[in-house]
Every structure is written in C-alpha cells, then in structure tokens.
C-alpha positions in Angstrom: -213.6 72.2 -68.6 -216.2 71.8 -66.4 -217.9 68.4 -65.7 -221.7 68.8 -64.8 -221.7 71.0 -68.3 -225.4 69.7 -69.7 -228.6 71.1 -71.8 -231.8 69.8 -73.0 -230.6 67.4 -74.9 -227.8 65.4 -72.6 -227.3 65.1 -68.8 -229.3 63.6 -65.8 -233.1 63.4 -65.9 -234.4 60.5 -63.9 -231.7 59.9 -61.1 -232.2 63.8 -60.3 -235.9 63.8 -59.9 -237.7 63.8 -57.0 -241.3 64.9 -58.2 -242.6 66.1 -60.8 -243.8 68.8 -62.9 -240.0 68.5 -63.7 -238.6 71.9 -62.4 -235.6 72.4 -61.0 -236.9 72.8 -57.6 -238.1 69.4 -57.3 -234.3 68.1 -58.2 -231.6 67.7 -56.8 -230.3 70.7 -58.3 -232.3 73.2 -56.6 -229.9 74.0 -53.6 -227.8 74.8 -56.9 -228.6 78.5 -57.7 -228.2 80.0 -61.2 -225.3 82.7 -62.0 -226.4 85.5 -63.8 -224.4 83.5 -66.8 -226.1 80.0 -66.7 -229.7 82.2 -65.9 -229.4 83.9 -68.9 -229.0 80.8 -71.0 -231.7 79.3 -69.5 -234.4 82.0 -70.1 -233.1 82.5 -73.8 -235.7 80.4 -75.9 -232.7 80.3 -78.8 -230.5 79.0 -76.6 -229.5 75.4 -76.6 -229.8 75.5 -72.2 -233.4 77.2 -72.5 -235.3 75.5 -69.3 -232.9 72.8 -69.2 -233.4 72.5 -65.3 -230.1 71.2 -64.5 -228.1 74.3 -66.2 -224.9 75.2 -63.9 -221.2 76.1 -64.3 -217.9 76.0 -62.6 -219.3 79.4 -60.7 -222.8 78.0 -59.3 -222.9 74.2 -60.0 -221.8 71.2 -58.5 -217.8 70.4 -57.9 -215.6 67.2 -57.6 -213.3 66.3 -54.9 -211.2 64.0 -54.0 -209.8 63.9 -50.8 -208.4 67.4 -50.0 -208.0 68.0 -53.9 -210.7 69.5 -56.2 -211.7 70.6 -59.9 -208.4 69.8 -62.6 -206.6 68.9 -59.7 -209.2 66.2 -58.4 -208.7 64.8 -61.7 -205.1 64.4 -62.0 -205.2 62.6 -58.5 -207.5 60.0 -59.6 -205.9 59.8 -62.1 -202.7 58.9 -60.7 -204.2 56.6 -58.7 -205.4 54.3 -61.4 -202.1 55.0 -63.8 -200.4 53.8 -60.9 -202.4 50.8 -60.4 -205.0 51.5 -57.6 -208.1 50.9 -57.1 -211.2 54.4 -57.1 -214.7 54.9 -55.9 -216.2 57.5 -58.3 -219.9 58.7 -58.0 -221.2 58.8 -60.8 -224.4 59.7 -62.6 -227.1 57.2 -60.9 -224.7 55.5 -58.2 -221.0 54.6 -57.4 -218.9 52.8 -59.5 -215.2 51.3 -58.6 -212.8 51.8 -61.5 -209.4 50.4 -62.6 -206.9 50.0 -65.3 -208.6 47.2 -67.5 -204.5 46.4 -68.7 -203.3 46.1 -65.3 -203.9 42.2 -64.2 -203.2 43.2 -60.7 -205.2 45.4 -60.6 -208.1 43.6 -62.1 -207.1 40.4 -60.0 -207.2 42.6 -56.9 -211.2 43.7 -57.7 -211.7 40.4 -58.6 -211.0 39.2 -54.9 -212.5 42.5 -52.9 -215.6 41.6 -54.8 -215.3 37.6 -54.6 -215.8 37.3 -58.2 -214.2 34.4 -59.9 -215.1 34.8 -63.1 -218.2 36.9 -63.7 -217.2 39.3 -66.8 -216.5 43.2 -65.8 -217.7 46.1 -67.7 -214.7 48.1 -69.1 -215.7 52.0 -70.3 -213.9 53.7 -73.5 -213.4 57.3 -73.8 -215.6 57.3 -77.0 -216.6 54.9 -80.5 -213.4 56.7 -82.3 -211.0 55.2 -79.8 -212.5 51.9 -79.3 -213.0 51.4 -83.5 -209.0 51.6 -83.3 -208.6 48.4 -81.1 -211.4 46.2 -82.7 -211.7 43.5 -85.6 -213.9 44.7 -88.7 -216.3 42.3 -87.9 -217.4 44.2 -84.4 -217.6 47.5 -86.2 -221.2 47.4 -86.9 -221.7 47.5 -83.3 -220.3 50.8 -82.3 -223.6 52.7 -83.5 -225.3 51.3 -80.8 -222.3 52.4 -78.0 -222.3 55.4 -79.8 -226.3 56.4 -78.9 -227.2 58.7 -76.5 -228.5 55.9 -74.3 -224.8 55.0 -74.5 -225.1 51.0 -72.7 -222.8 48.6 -72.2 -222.4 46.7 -75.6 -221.9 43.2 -75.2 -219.6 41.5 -78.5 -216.9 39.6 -78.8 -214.6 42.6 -79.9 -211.5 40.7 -80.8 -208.4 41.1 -79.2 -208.0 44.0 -76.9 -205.1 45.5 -75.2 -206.9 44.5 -71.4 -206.1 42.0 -68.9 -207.0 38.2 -69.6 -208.9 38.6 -66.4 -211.7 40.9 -67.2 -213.3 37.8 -68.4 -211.3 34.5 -67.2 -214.0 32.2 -68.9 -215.1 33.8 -72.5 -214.1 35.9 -75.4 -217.4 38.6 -75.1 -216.3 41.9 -73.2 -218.9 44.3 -72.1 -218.1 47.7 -73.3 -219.6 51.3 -72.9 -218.3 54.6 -73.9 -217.6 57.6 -71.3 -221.1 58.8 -71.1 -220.4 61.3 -68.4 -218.6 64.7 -68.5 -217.2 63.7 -65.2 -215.5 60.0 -66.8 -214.6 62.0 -70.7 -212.6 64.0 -68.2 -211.0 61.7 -66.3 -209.7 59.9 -69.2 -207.4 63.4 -70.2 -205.2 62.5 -67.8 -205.1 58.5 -68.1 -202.3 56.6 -69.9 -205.0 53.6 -70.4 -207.4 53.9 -73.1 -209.9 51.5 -71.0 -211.2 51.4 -67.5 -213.3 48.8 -65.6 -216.2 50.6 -64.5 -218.1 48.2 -62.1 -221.0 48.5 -59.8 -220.1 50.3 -56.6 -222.1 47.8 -54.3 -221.9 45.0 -52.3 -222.6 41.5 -53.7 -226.8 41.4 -54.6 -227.1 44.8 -53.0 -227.9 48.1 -54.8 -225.4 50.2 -55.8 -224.5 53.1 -53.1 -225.9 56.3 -54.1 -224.4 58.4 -51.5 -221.7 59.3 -49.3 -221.9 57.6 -46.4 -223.1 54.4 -47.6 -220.1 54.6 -50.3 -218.1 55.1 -47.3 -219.5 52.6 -45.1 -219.4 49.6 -48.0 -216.6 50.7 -50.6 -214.1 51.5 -48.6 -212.3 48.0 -48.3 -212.2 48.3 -52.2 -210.2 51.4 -51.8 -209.4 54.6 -49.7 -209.9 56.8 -52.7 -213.2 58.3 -53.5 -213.8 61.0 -56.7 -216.9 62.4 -55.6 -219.2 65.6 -56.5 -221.7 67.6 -54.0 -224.7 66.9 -56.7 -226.7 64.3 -54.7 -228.3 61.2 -56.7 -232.3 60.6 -55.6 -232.4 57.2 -57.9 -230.5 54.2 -58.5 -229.9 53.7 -62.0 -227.5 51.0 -62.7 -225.8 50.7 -66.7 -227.8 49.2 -69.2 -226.6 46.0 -71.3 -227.0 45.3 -75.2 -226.4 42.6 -77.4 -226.6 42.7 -81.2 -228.8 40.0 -83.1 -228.4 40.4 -86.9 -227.7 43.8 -86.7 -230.4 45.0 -84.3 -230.6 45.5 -80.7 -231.1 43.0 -78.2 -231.6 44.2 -74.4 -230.6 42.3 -72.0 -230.9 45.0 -69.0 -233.1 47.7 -69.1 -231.9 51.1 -67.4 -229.8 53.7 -67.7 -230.9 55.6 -70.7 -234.1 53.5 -71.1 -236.0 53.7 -68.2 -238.7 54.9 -67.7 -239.0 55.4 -71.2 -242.6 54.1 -72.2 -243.5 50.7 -74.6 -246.4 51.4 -76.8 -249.1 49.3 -76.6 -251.5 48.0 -79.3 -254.0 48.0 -76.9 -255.1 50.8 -74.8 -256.6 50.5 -71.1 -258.9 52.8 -69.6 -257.7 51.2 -65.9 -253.6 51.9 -64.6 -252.8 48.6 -64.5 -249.3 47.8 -62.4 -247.4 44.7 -63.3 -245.3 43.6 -60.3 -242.6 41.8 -62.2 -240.4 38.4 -61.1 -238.2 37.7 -58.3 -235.1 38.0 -60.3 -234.0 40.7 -61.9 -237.0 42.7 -61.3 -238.7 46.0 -63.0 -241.9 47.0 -62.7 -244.0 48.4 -65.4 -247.2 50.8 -65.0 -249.3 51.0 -67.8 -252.2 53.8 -68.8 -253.8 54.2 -72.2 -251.6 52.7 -74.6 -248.2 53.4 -72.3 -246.4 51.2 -70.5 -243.8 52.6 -68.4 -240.9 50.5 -67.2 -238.8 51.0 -64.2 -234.8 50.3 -64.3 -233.7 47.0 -63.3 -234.0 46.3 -59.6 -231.9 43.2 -59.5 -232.6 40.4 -57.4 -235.2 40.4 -54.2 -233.6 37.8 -52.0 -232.0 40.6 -50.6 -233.7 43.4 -47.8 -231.2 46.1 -49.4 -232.9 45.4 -52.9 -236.3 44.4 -51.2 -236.3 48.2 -49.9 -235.4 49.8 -53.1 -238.1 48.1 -55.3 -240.1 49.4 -52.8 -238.6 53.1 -53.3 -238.8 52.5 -57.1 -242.5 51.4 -56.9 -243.5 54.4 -55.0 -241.4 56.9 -57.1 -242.9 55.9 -60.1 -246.3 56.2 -59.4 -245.4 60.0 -57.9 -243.6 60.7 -60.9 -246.2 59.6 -63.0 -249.0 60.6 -61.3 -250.8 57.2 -61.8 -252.8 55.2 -58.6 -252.8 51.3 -59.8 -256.3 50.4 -59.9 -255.2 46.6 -61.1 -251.4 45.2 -59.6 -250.3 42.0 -61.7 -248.4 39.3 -59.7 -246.7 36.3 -60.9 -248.2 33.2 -59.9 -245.9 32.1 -57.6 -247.2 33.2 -54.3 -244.0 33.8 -52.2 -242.1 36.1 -54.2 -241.9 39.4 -52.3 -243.3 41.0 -55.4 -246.5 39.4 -55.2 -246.2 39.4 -51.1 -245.8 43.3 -51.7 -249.0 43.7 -54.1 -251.2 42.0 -51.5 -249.5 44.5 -48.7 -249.6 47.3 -51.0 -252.8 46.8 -53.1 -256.1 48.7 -53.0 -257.9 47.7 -55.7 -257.3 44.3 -57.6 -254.7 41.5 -58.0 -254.5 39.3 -60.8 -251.5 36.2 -61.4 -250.1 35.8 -64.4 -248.0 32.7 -65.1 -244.6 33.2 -65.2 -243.7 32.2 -69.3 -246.6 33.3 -70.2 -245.7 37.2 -68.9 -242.6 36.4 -71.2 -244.4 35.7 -74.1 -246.6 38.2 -74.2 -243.5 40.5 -73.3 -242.1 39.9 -76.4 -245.9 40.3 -78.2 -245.9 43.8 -76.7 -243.1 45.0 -78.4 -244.3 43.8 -82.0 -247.5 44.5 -81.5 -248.7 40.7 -81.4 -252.3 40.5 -80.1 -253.4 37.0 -81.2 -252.2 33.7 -83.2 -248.7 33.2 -82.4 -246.8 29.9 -81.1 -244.5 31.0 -77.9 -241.4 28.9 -77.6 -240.6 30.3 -73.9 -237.1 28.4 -72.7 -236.4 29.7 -68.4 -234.7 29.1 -65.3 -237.5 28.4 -63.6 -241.6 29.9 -62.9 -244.4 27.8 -61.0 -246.5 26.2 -63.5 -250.3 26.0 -63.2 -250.0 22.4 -62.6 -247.5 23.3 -59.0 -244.7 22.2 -61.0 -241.7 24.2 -62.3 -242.2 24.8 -66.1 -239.4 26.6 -68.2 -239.5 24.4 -71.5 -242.3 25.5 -73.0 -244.5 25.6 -76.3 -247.6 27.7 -76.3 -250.2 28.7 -79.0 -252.1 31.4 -78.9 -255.3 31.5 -80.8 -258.3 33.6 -79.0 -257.1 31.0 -75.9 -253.7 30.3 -74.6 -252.6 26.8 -74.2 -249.8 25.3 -73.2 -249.0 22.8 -76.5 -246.0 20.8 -75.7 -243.1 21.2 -73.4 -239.7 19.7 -71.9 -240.0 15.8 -70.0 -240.6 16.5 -66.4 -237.7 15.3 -64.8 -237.6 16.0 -61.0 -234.9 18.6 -59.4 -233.4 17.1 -56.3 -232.8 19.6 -53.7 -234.9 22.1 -55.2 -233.1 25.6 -55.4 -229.5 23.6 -54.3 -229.9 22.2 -57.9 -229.8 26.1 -59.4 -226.9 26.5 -57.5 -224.9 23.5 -58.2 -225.8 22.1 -61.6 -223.8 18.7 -61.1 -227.1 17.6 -58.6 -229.4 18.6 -61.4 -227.0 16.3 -63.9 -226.9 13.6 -61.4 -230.4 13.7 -61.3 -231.0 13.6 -64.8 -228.8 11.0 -65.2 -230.4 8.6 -62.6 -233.8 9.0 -63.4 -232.6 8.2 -67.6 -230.8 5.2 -66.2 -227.7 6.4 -67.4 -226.0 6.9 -64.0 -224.6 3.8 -62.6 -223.1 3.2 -66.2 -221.3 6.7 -66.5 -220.3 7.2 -62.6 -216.8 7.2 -63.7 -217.4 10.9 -65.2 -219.2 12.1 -62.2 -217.0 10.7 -59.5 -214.4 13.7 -60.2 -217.3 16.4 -60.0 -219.6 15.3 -57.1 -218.8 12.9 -54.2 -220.3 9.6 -53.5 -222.4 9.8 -50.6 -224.3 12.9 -52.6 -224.8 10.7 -55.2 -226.5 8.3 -53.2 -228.4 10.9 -51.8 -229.7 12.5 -55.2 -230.6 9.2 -55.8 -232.8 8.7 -52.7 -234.4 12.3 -52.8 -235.5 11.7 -56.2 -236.9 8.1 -55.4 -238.9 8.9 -52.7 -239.8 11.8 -53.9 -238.4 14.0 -50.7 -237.2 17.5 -51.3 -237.2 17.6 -55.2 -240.1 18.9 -57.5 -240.9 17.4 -61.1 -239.8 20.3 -63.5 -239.5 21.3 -67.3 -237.0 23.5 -66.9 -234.8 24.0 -70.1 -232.1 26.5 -67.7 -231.3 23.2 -65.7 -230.9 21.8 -69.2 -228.2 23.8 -69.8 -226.5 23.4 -67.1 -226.1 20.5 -66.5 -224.9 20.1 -69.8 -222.7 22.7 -69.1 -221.5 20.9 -66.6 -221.0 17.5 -67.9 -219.0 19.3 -71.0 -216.9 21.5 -68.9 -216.7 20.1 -65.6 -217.8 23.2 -63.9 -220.1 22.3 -60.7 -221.3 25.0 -59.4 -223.1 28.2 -60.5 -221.1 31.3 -59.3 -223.6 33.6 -61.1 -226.9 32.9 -62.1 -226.7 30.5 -65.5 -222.6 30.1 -65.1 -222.3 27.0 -66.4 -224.9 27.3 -69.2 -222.6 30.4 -70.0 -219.6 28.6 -70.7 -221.5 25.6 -72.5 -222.2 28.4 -75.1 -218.7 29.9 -74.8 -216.8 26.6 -75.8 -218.7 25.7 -79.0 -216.5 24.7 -82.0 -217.2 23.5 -85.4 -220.1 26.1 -85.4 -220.3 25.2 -89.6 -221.8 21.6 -88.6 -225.5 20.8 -88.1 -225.1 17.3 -86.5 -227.6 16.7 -83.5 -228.9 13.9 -81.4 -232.5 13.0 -81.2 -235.3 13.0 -79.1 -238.8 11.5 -78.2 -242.2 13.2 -78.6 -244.3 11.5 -75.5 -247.8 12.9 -75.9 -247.1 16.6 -75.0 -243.9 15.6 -73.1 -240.5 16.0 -75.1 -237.6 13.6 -73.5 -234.3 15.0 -74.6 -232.6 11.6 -73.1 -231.0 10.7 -76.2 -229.1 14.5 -75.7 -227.3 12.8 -72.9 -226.9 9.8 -74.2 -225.2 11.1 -77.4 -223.3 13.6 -75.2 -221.7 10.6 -73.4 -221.0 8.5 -76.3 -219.3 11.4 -77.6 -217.2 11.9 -74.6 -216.2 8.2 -74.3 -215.2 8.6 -78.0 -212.9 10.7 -77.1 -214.8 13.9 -79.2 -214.0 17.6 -78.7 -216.5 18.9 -75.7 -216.5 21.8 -77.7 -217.9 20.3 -81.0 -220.3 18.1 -78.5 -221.3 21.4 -77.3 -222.1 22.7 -80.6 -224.3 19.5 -81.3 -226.1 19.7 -77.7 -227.1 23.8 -79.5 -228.2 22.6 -82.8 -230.1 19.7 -81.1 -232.7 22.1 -79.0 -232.6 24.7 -82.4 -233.9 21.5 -84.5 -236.3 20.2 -81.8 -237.6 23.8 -81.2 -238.0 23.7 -85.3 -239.5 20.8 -85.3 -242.3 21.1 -82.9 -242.6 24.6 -84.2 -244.1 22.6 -87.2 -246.0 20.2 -85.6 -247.9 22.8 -83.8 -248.6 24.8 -87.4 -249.7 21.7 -88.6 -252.5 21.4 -86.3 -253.3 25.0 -86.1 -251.9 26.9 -89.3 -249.8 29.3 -86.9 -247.0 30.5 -88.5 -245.7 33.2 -86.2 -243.3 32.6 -83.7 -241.9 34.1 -80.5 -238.5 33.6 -78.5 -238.3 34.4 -75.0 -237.2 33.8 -71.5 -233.7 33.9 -70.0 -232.2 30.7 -72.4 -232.6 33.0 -75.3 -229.5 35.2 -73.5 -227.4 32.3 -75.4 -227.1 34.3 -78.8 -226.0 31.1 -80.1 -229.3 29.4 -79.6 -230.8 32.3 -80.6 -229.3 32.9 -83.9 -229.2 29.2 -84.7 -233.1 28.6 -83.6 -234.0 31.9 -85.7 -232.7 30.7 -88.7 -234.1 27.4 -89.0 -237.5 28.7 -88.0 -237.2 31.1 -90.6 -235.8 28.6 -93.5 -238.8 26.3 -92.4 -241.1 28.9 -93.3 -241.9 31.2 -90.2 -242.0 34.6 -89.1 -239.8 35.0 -86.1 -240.1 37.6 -83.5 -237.3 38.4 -80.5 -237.0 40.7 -78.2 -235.5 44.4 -78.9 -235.7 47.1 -76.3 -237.1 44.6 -73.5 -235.0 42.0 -72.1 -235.8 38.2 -72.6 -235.4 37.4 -68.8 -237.2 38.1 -66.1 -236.8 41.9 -66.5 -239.6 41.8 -69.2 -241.9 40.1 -66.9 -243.6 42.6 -65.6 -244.5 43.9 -68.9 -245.6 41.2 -69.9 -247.5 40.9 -66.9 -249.5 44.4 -67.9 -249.8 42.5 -71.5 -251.9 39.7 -70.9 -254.2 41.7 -69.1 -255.3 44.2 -71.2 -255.6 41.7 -73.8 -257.4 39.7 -71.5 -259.3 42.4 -70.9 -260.6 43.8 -74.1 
C-alpha cells in the first residue's frame, strides 16, 4: 500500500500550492513526474484521478524514510519505536507532528516535559470512527459524524472513559480526538499495538509548526532522534482544526486544516477587496470580494517573530493565490498589535479600525446572515475599548447604529498583562477594590504572598500600572482561581478552564445577584456569595456551578431589559468566554425559554480567530 495514494476528491490542496491556476507545476509535486500508469489515470475523464494534480504511485511519487529504512519497512520501524515506548517526529500533511502511545504514561509524561506542558490537553488520533465508536459511551456517539467528515478535525467531547494515560489531560475529562486523516498515519497504525496516538504539534512553544527538514531537525530533535519523513515538500503551514458540538451542531473553535481557505458567504456583496487584519491572538486573516470572504488557517499568536514571519507568508500567499490586491486593510483598534503595525507597513490604499468585540459580533452576524437589529452579548479576554479602556463584558444593540448598551463594572487590572498571566493579582484586585480583601486574606495568603498584596493594593490606589477594565475573561479567572487555587495561567484562560471543568450539581439553578449601576453591571455580590459559600464549608464545585448560572441569568436578564427598550429580540454569543460550552449551553437556553432567538457561532471560531472576519463584516455593512 502506498501512502501519497490520492484523487480529486481527498489528498493535499492548500499546503501544496504555491500559485495558482492550480496545476501541478505550481505544486510541490511537480519535480514528481507521472508514470505512464498514474498519466493515464489522469488524462482519462472517467477516471476517478482525471486532473487530480497530485496523482503519483509507489513508481513516480513521493517515498517515506526513516532513518536508513524506507516504504513497509519505514513503517514497521516507527512503529516499533512507539510500541516500544518512544517518542517520533513524523511529517505530515501541512507540518511535523511528534507522536506517542496515548496508553503509555511514560511516554506521555516524557512529552509532557520536552514540551514544558503541565497540563495543557494533547490531541490523540484514532485509526478511524469504527474503532473509536468501540471505546466510547453512547452518549458521545452523535459526535463521530463530525470526526468522520472529510475535513476530519480534532473533535473535542468528553468521550468517557478511554483506554489512554490519565496524563493526556491531567486537569479535565474532554479529550481532543481526530481520526487518521492521512494515508501516511492509516498506515502506520497496521503495525501499532495501540489503537490511539498523541499526535501533537511538531514546534516549539508559540512557534509555528516545522514544515521541513532542517528546521524539524534543528528544533525536534531533543523530542526524539527518530524522524518518519517523505521527500514531498510542504509550501504551507496548516496546523489541525478543533471542533466542539453545541446541541448537535458544530462549533469551531480553530479554523484550518480542512477549512481554510474555504470561503464564508456574505449577505452583502462589496465591489472593493476588502482585507481584514485579524487580532493579536490567534490570528487569521480574511480577504473578502463580492460576496466571498476567504479565511486563512489559524496563525497563532504574534508575540512571537517565528509566527510574526509566517502571518506575513500567509498574508502574501493569499492574495497570490487569490489573485486579489486589498484596496481597504481592516485593523483592530488597538494600535500596537503587529497586525495593525503590518497594515500601515503594508497598505496602499485605506485603513479602517474596527473595535475589537464589535469584529466578534459581527463575526458571528456573518455566518447567519445578520445585517441589522440584533443585541450582541460579546464576553473576551481583553480588546481596547473606544473609551482607552479594556472592554470584554459587553452588551451591544444594533439597530441602523451600533451602541454599546450595558457592560461589566470597570474594575481596574493591576499589573496590566501580569494580571492575564497570573489570575490571583486580578482576584486580589478585585477583591480590594470590593472591600472584601482585608476580611478574606486568610484565603489568599496560601495563593499569593504578602508583600504582592500590598503592592496590588498600591498599584490600584494610585492608579500606577493598572488600567480600569470590563473584562469578563479576568472574571473567570479569578474565579477560577479563588475555587481551585490555581494561580497562574499556563495557557491562555487555564484557570477559567478548570472553573468550567469542576462544576457539580449541574441540575441546580441557584445564583447570586448583582447590581445594575446605570450602564455598569457590578457582579460584587458573585464574590461575596462565592466566599460565603466557601466559609460554609460548600463544595467549590457546586459554588462553581452557581458562579455559571449567575452570568447565564444576568446575561438573560439584561438581554431583556435591552428588548424592553428597543423590541430586539435576536441575540448573538461571541468572544473567547463562549469556549466554556457550559456557559454557552446554559446562557442559550434561558435566552431561548425567555423568548429569544439565539445565534452562535458554527464554522467560525468565537475567539479572536473570527476577528478578522468580522473585521471585513462591519465594513461592508458600513459601507452599503
């Protein structure tokens, strides 16, 4: 069997091409010539392979190696080197990854440390639906159409209990799963005794993943020695896509690998191309023409130069492939992200800012055709507001105008980005500036130490080094925090992970209360009830389930104040909060038994890697 079998309805497209029209020349396969076999298929319009341009066999194609061993008997070396409990670099369709056996806890523990990561879930890869349907609970069966599609993502559920190691995700029950979506990994699994694999990103922490040999070489090695590898070189990054299910429908949570570039339609048409720049974190960029609006893979995060450099590449590959020239480039408002430092670099024609939740809102609109009268709950991490401060708790209406209608107390963040990082500052913050501190220091003192107290404290009374902000992500963490004890953030949201992932007592609807200050709302009384709870000696789990079902009531409840004053009775859930399925399902449903029609997202994430859609969104409607 031969793995870079394909035709024209499976194998690489868009990590192979390097312009377009899409010929084989202009791919990667064309120092790949055709056997009189494989050219024969191809030029037979009956044939399955006619003008599939990366047609090739064992004779003419691409072959895998591993170290001095190739074809079958590449296979049953790496083979042996995961059976036996090793670590392997495999390249695979749009970069490396580094695979193990997901039963082996050494081996697991042993990634876990090469790649300094605590507790941040790994992927694991099946051979295919029929295998995995064997191991599951009938609850999670539903799920495998959606691993099953030719998109094949990872599919995130909480699957039940699997034969893998209790370290593939130390700190929750949900396992990321996708099936062998390869030739090359249904292959390798002949010859494995495990019927799943970790299949993790071949990279270094917040860099890309390698694409080729001697960067695999130069950065994977300390993971291991071993590399399966084939002489078919990758010409675009492409890392795994990631799916939820939310009632039975999908609910994307990274956009690439056998999504992008695939187009969104818009209600809207544009005569102009119209670029939309995206966020800082998690980046994509869409480009939009007509009704179309094509979005790139996820980039990832552009702190980093490595990723820096390869939204660059993506930028300039898309507007080849495409054959667009942006007459219009949307930024986010915040003027330091290298996105919007790139536009102005990059830009010929004009740039526009869009605010940061309002590109998620009208992300979300794009997909279900929204163009007008809709509230927009929007609950973030963090985006500059219009007013310089850091919004991310926010109720919009939309009705010819955008306003902003109500939204989350300011409370200020001491440290600024520290407070991201280490959600006990933002709760010690909190908690000073509600007067609750000094009376509850006896459940901080094990989590932070007492000269940063003091020092939270001063920041945030003079004002020095901390900015005012609505965020509802810092909400979450620092509740997170308090309930689990959990200080810092290893991964973006950590702590506001595991919040979600203790909940018990999920059949109660017991919540605290808050205050409605003009347009502010204080969620004080969260914290207060938290702590009561606590010193009663209550479950942080069930606390945690009433800390969910107070923000699903309160986002209910000024749902309705808002259609009272405006008759709106559409709503819209988006930013990176709504990754908590929890709060997602539970807000859903009272908004919907209350009366209104909800919208999420579906094929476009609801974190920053829908911003740039969104971003496109606003301005053609803008623009009409």
């Amino acid at each position: 069997m031969y793995p870079f079998t394909n035709c024209t309805n499976c194998g690489p497209r868009y990590s192979i091409i390097k312009n377009i029209p899409y010929d084989r020349s202009k791919t990667t396969m064309a120092e790949f010539q055709m056997c009189e076999s494989c050219l024969i298929e191809y030029e037979d319009v009956l044939d399955r392979r006619y003008h599939a341009q990366p047609v090739c066999c064992h004779v003419c194609g691409p072959q895998i190696m591993l170290n001095e061993q190739t074809g079958e008997n590449a296979f049953k070396a790496a083979a042996a080197i995961i059976n036996d409990g090793g670590l392997l670099n495999l390249k695979g369709l749009g970069g490396y990854q580094i695979i193990c056996d997901a039963a082996d806890d050494e081996a697991v523990k042993k990634l876990r440390n090469l790649k300094n990561r605590k507790n941040k879930p790994f992927a694991l890869m099946v051979k295919d639906a029929d295998t995995l349907e064997k191991h599951i609970c009938a609850d999670s069966k539903n799920t495998l159409k959606i691993l099953d599609t030719p998109s094949a993502p990872i599919v995130t559920e909480n699957w039940g209990r699997l034969p893998v190691s209790k370290y593939i995700n130390p700190a929750g029950e949900k396992i990321g799963i996708m099936k062998a979506y390869t030739p090359l990994h249904y292959l390798l699994f002949n010859h494995l005794k495990t019927d799943f694999i970790v299949a993790t990103s071949g990279n270094l922490t917040d860099e890309p993943i390698c694409i080729n040999e001697q960067e695999a070489y130069e950065k994977l090695s300390h993971f291991s020695k071993d590399f399966l590898i084939h002489n078919r070189s990758i010409h675009t990054r492409v890392d795994d896509s990631v799916v939820t299910t939310v009632g039975g429908e999908d609910y994307m949570l990274r956009r690439a690998r056998g999504y992008a570039p695939l187009p969104v339609i818009l209600p809207e048409k544009t005569g102009l191309c119209i670029a939309g720049m995206g966020a800082h974190l998690k980046s994509s960029i869409t480009l939009a023409k007509n009704d179309y609006a094509f979005i790139s893979q996820y980039i990832g995060d552009l702190d980093n130069t490595k990723t820096a450099d390869f939204y660059k590449e993506v930028y300039d590959k898309m507007n080849r492939l495409f054959g667009l020239k942006p007459e219009i480039l949307v930024t986010d408002l915040h003027p330091d992200y290298f996105s919007s430092k790139f536009a102005k670099e990059t830009c010929v024609g004009k740039i526009v800012t869009v605010q940061h939740h309002h590109a998620h809102l009208y992300s979300c609109m794009s997909e279900h055709g929204i163009t007008d009268d809709v509230i927009g709950v929007i609950f973030d991490g963090t985006g500059l507001g219009s007013d310089g401060s850091i919004w991310g708790g926010e109720f919009f209406l939309l009705q010819k105008n955008l306003s902003r209608q109500f939204h989350l107390k300011n409370y200020y963040q001491p440290g600024l980005d520290s407070a991201a990082k280490h959600p006990v500052r933002m709760l010690a913050g909190y908690l000073h500036q509600m007067n609750l501190l000094d009376e509850h220091l006896d459940k901080l003192a094990p989590l932070i130490q007492q000269n940063e107290i003091v020092l939270i404290k001063k920041m945030i009374d003079r004002k020095l080094n901390s900015i005012p902000t609505s965020s509802a992500g810092r909400l979450f963490e620092a509740a997170g925090t308090l309930l689990t004890g959990e200080t810092m953030n290893e991964y973006e949201g950590f702590t506001a992970i595991l919040l979600e992932n203790i909940i018990k007592d999920k059949k109660t609807s017991e919540h605290y209360s808050w205050d409605l200050m003009g347009k502010e709302i204080d969620f004080k009384n969260f914290f207060k009830g938290m702590l009561h709870d606590l010193d009663k000696g209550l479950n942080p789990g069930i606390i945690a389930n009433k800390f969910h079902c107070s923000v699903a009531v309160m986002i209910t409840d000024i749902c309705k104040k808002i259609r009272q004053q405006s008759g709106c009775n559409r709503v819209v859930l988006s930013g990176g909060v709504f990754q908590n399925i929890y709060l997602l399902k539970l807000s859903k449903k009272l908004l919907q038994e209350n009366g209104f029609n909800v919208y999420i997202h579906k094929s476009v994430p609801p974190n920053d890697g829908g911003i740039s859609l969104g971003q496109v969104y606003k301005y053609v409607l803008d623009n009409r």
